[in-house]
N, C-alpha and C positions, 0 to 999 in steps of 0.2 A: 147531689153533686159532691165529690168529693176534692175536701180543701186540703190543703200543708200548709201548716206554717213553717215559718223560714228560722230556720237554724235557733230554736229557742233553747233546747236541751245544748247543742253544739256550740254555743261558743267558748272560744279558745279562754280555756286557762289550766295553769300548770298545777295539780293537785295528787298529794302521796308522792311528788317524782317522778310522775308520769302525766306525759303532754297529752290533754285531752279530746285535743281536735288542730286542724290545719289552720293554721297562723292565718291564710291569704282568707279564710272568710269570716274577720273579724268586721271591717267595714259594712262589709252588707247585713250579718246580722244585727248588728246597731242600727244602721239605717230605718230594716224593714219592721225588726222585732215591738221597735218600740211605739210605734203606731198601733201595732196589732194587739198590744197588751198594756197599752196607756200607763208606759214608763214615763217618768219625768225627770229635767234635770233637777239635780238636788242646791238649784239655787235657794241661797235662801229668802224667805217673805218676814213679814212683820211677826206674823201671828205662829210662824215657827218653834216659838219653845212653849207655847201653848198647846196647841198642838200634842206632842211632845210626851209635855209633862203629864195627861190626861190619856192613856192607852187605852185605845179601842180593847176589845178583846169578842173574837166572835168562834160561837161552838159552835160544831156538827153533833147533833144531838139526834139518837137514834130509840126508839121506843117501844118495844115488844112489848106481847102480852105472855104468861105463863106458856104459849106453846111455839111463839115462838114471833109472829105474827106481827109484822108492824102495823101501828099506829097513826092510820092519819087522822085527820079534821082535830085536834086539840088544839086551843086557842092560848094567847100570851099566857093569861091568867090560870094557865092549869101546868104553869113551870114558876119555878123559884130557882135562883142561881144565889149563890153563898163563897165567898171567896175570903179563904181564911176564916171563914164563922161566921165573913158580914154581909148581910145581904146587901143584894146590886141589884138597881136598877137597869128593867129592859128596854135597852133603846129601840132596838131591832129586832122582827121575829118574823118568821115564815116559813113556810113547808114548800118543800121544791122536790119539784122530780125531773131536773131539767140535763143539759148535756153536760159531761164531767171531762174530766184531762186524767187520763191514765198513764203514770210508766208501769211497764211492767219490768221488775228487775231479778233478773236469774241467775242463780250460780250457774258457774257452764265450765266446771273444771275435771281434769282429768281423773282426780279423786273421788271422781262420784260413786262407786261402788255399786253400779248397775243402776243407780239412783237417775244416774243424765235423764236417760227418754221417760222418766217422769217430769222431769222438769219441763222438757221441751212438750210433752205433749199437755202439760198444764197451761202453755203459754199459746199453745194455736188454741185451745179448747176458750181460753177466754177471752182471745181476740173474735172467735167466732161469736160470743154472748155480747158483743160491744154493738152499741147502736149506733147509726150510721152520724148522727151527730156530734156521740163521742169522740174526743183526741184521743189517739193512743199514740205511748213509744215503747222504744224495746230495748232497752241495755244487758248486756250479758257481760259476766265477771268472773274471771280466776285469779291471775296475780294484778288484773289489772281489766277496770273496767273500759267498754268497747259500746259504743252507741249505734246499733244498730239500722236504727229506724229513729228518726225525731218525730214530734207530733206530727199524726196526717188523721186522715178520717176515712185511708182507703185500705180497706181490708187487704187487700192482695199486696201493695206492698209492705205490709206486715210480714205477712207469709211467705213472698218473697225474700225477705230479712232472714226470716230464719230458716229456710233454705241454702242462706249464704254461711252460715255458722258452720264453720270450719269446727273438724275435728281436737278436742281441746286439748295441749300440749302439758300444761302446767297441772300439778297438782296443788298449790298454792290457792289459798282463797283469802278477797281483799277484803271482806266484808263491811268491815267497819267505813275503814276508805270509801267504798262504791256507794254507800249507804250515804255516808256524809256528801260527797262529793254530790247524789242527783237530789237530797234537799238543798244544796247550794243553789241547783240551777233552775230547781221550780220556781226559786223564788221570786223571778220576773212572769210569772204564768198566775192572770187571774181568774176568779171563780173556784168552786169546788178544786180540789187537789188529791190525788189519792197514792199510793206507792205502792205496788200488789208487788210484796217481796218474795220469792217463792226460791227458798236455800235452805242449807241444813242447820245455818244458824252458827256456823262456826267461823273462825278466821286463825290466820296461820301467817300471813305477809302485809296485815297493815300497819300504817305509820302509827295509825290512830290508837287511841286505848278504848275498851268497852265505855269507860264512864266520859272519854269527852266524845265520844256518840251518842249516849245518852242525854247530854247535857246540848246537844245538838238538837234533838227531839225533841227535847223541853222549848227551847227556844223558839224553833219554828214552827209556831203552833197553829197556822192553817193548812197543814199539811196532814196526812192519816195513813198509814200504815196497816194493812193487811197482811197480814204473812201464813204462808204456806210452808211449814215445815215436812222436810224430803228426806226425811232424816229418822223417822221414826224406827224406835224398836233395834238401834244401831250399837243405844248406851249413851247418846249424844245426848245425856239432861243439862249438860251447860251450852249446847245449841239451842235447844228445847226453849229453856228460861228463857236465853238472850232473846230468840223467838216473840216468847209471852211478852217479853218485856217493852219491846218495840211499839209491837202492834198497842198492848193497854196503855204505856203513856201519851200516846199519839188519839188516843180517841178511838181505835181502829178494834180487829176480832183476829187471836191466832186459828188454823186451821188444820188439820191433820187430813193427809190424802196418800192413798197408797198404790189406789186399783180407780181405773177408769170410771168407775161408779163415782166412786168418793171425789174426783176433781169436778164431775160433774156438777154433783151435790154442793161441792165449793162455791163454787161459779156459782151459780142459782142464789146461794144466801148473800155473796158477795153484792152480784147484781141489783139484787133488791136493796142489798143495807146503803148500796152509795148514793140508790134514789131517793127511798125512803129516811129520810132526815131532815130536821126540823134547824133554821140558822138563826143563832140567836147571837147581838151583840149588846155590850155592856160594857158604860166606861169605870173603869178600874176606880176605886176608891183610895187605891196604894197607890199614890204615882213618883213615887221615888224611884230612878235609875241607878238599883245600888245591886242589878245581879242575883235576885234573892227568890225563891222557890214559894208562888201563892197555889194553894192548893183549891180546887174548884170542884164545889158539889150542885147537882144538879137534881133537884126535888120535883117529882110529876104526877100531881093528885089530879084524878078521876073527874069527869065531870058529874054534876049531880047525879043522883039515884044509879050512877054506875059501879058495883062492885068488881071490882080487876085490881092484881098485883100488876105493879108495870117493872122493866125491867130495863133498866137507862144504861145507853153505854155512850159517852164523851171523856173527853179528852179528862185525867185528872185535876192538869194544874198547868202554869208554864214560868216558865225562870221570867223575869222583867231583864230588860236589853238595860246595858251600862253604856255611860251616856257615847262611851266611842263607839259601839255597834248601833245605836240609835242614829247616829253621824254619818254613818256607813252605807245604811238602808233609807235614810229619807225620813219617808211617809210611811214606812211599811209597821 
């Protein structure tokens, strides 16, 4: 059976200058949303600045072998976490291959350079690869992004969505913006979180600058970033980077697609990397809210008599929240 959730990507706020949904369905999203994603008010308790002061911190930790191959059945004991040099204790660990929450977010400007119907045909191709319990949504962006489709689990009105995708007027791309603006709105969306960003990587009309997007991505670090660069072979190596840069700080993999083959091929690694991942959490030993960059290494030795190089790919590191954005988000 297929479900919707009720306006979780959509609700109304004003972000870059541009109004990002209809005022009149602010109440209801409140209503329904928070039931369905075990929001709470941000009263506060006793044990609040403990809490707090003691950051959770939990990775999506992914695990090849030299050919490419994930890794499952490896137990706590065959991972070590290092944060800033010092090891952490694992509170939490587990291998999951369960249902994930996908946006999919696309350039859709008129500057594509025959690039568009790659994009768009990247976007049906891996709404097709999505499992029936997957959430997916669909944003698409040029001087301003447009929420298509909010989470549902029904294939057709995806596909419906992007049959409504109007011819694109703007050459203008928001990137930064659109980027910042749907880590804003995951962040009432719990379990696994993914963002299959699929652009050339560049921006031309946002408010934002590259580094306080990156410095966004630092921040919301249960979030992961895939990216599909459309752009290849154009000269575009500062889309390119920006690209790389997303996807590696985020935990995530950039990908290059050109030809029907190759988005295929995306999809398929995609697919598997968002199941295939290992959650591991660990209270922070730094618990000072002063804004400050811990960088996070992730160690995964072999079980006995096994000889394999393994090949880790999570999130680097994430900025620690200052105490007014700690204030802001609760519990998160």
């Amino acid at each position: 059976m297929c479900l919707t959730r009720t306006l979780v990507l959509s609700k109304p706020f004003t972000l870059g200058g541009h109004s990002a949904a209809v005022v009149s369905t602010l109440i209801l999203a409140l209503m329904l949303a928070t039931p369905l994603f075990g929001q709470s008010n941000p009263a506060p308790s006793p044990d609040y600045s403990v809490h707090i002061n003691v950051p959770v911190v939990t990775l999506d930790v992914a695990v090849q072998n030299q050919e490419g191959l994930f890794i499952p059945g490896l137990s706590r004991e065959n991972f070590r976490i290092l944060e800033d040099g010092v090891p952490q204790t694992i509170t939490s660990f587990s291998f999951r291959q369960s249902h994930v929450s996908i946006v999919l977010l696309v350039e859709y400007s008129a500057g594509g350079s025959g690039l568009q119907d790659n994009a768009m045909v990247a976007a049906q191709g891996f709404i097709g690869a999505m499992k029936e319990d997957d959430w997916t949504a669909l944003i698409l962006f040029d001087k301003k992004s447009r929420i298509l489709q909010d989470f549902t689990q029904d294939k057709q009105a995806l596909y419906a969505s992007l049959r409504q995708a109007r011819v694109p007027l703007s050459r203008e791309i928001n990137l930064f913006d659109s980027l910042d603006d749907t880590l804003t709105r995951m962040e009432g969306v719990e379990g696994p979180k993914y963002i299959i960003l699929i652009a050339s990587g560049l921006d031309t009309f946002s408010g934002r600058t590259l580094d306080q997007t990156l410095d966004k991505i630092k921040l919301e670090k249960d979030t992961i970033i895939y990216s599909i660069d459309t752009a290849q072979g154009l000269g575009h190596r500062q889309g390119e980077n920006q690209m790389r840069v997303f996807a590696r700080l985020s935990g995530g993999k950039m990908f290059f697609a050109s030809s029907i083959q190759d988005y295929a091929d995306v999809f398929r690694d995609i697919a598997q990397g968002i199941r295939s991942r290992y959650s591991i959490s660990y209270h922070s030993t730094h618990r000072a809210q002063d804004g400050s960059w811990h960088k996070i290494q992730v160690e995964v030795t072999p079980p006995p008599g096994v000889k394999v190089k393994y090949q880790v790919t999570a999130r680097e590191g994430y900025r620690a929240r200052l105490p007014l954005e700690v204030h802001a988000v609760g519990s998160k």
